[in-house]
N, C-alpha and C positions, 0 to 999 in steps of 0.2 A: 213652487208656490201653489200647484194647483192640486197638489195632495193635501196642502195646507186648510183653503179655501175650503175642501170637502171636508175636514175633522169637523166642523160643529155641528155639520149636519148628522156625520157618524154617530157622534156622541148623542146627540139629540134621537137617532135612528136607536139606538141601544139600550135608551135610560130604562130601568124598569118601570113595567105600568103598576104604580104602588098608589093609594090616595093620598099621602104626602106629595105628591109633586106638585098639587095644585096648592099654594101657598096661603094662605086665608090671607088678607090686606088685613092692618088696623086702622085703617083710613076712617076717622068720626065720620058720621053719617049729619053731623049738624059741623056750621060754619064754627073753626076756632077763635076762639081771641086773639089779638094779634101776637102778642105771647107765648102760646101753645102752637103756633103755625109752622114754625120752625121743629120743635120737637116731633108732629105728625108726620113732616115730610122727612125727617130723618128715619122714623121708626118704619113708614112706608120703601124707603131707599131700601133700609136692611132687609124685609121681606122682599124686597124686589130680587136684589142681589143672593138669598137666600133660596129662592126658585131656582136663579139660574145653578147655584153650586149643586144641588139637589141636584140637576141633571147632566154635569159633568160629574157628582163622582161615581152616580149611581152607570152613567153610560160608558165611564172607562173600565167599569166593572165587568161589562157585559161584552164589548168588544174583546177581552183580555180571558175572559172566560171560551176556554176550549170544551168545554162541555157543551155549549150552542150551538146549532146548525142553524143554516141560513134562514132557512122555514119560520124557525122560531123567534129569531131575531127581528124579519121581516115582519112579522105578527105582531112584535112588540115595536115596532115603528109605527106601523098603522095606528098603533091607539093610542101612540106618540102624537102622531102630528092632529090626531082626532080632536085628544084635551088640551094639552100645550101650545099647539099653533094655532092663531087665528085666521083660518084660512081663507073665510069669508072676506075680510079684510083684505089679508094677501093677493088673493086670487081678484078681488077688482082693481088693485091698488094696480096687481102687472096686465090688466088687460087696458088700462090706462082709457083715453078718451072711447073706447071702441066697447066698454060698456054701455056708454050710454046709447049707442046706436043697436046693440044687439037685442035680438026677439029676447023673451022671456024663455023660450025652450034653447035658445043660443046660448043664454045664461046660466041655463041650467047644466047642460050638457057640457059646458065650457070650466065650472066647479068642479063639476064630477072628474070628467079628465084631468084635471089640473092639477088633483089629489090622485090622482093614480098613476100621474107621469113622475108628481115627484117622491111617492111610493117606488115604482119601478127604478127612476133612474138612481137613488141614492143607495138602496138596498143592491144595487148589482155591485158597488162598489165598496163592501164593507173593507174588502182584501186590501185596503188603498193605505188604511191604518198601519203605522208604521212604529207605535210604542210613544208616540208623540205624547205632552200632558196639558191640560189648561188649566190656569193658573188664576180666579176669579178675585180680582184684586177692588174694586170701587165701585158702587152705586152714586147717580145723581139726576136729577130732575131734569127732564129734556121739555117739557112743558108739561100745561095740566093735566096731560091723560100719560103720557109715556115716562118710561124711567131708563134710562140708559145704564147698564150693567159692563164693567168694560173687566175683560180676563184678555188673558194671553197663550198662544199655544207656543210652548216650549217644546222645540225638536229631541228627540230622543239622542241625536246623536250631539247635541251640544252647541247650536247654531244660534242665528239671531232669533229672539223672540218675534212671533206676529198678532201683531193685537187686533182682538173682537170684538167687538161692541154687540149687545143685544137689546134690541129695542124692545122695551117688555108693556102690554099695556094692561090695567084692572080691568077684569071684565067680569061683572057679576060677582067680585067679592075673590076672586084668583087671577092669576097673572096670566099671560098669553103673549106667546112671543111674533110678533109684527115683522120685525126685518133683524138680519143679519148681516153688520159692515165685517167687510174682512178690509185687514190694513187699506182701510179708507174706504173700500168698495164696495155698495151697496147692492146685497143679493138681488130683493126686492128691486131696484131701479135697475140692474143688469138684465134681469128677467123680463121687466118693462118693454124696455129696447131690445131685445132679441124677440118677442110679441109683436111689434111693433113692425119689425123688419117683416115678418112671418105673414102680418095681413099686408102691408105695402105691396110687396111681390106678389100678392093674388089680387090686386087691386082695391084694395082697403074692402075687401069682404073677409068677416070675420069669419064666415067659413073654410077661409084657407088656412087660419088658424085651428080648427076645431080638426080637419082634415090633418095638419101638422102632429095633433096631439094623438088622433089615432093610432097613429105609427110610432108615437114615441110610446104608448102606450097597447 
C-alpha cells in the first residue's frame, strides 16, 4: 500500500510543465436559470475531471521516460506543485489550529518549508514507481467550490485496484488540487495529525514544527 499512496504524488511529481494543464473552467460568471444549472455543473465536472487526466497521462509519460534524470524530473515537480497545487491552502489546512497562533514570519517560513519538504521528500522516491496505471474514471460536485475526480491505480502486476479521489478546487478560472484521499485516507488530514503530533511534543510551540521541517528539509 505504501508504494500505492506515493503514485499520485509521482504522477503528479512528473506531469509535464505544459500550459494545457491548467484547465480553463466554463463555469458562467452570472447566476443560471434553474434549467441551465445542471448542464454548468456537468460541463464544470468534465473540466474538472479533464485536469486531472491531463496529469496522469502526461505523468505516466514522464516516469516511464528513461531519457530523464532525476534533476530534471525534480524541476518539473517544482513547477508542478507551483501551478497545480494549492499550497497555500494545503499548507494551512495541515498546520490546522496552530496557524492562527503563529507570528507572521512563522507563517511565512512555515510555507516555504512546507514546499520544499514535499519537494525533497517525494522527488527522492521516484524509484518507488513500479509500471502501476491510473485509471480516471468520474467527476462530481463535492460542494460549491470543490469537485471530486475519482480514478483508480491499477497494479502492474494485476492486483486489486486502489481508488483516489482528487479534490480539485477553481481558482481563478483553473483547477488546483486541495487534497489527495488514497483508499479513504486523506493526505491533507494525515499530514494535519502528523503536524500536529510535531508541535505537541515540543510543547505546542510551533517552532518545533519549523525546527521539524528543517531537517526534513
Amino acid at each position: 500500500m505504501k508504494g500505492f499512496v506515493m503514485l499520485p504524488f509521482l504522477i503528479v511529481a512528473a506531469v509535464l510543465a505544459v500550459p494545457a494543464l491548467a484547465v480553463t473552467s466554463n463555469v458562467a460568471s452570472i447566476e443560471p436559470a434553474a434549467g441551465e444549472a445542471i448542464e454548468i455543473s456537468l460541463v464544470s465536472q468534465a473540466d474538472a475531471q479533464g485536469f486531472v487526466q491531463k496529469m496522469v497521462d502526461s505523468g505516466i509519460e514522464v516516469l516511464t521516460h528513461k531519457d530523464l534524470g532525476f534533476e530534471q524530473k525534480k524541476a518539473k515537480f517544482a513547477s508542478i506543485l507551483d501551478r497545480s497545487f494549492d499550497l497555500q491552502t494545503i499548507g494551512k489546512f495541515t498546520l490546522g489550529k496552530y496557524w492562527n497562533t503563529a507570528s507572521a514570519a512563522e507563517r511565512e517560513e512555515y510555507s516555504r518549508l512546507f514546499r520544499k519538504m514535499i519537494l525533497n521528500v517525494y522527488t527522492a522516491r521516484f524509484s518507488e514507481y513500479n509500471g502501476e496505471k491510473i485509471e480516471v474514471s468520474t467527476a462530481r460536485d463535492l460542494n460549491e467550490k470543490d469537485k471530486i475526480v475519482t480514478s483508480y491505480i491499477i497494479p502492474a502486476s494485476g492486483g486489486e485496484k486502489v481508488q483516489v479521489d482528487w479534490r480539485v478546487r477553481n481558482k481563478g478560472g483553473s483547477y488546483k488540487v486541495v487534497d489527495v484521499v488514497v483508499a479513504g485516507v486523506s493526505m491533507g488530514v494525515t499530514q494535519r495529525s502528523d503536524f500536529a503530533s510535531v508541535i505537541q511534543s515540543g510543547g505546542g510551540n510551533v517552532k518545533a514544527l519549523l525546527d521539524y521541517l528543517r531537517q526534513k528539509s
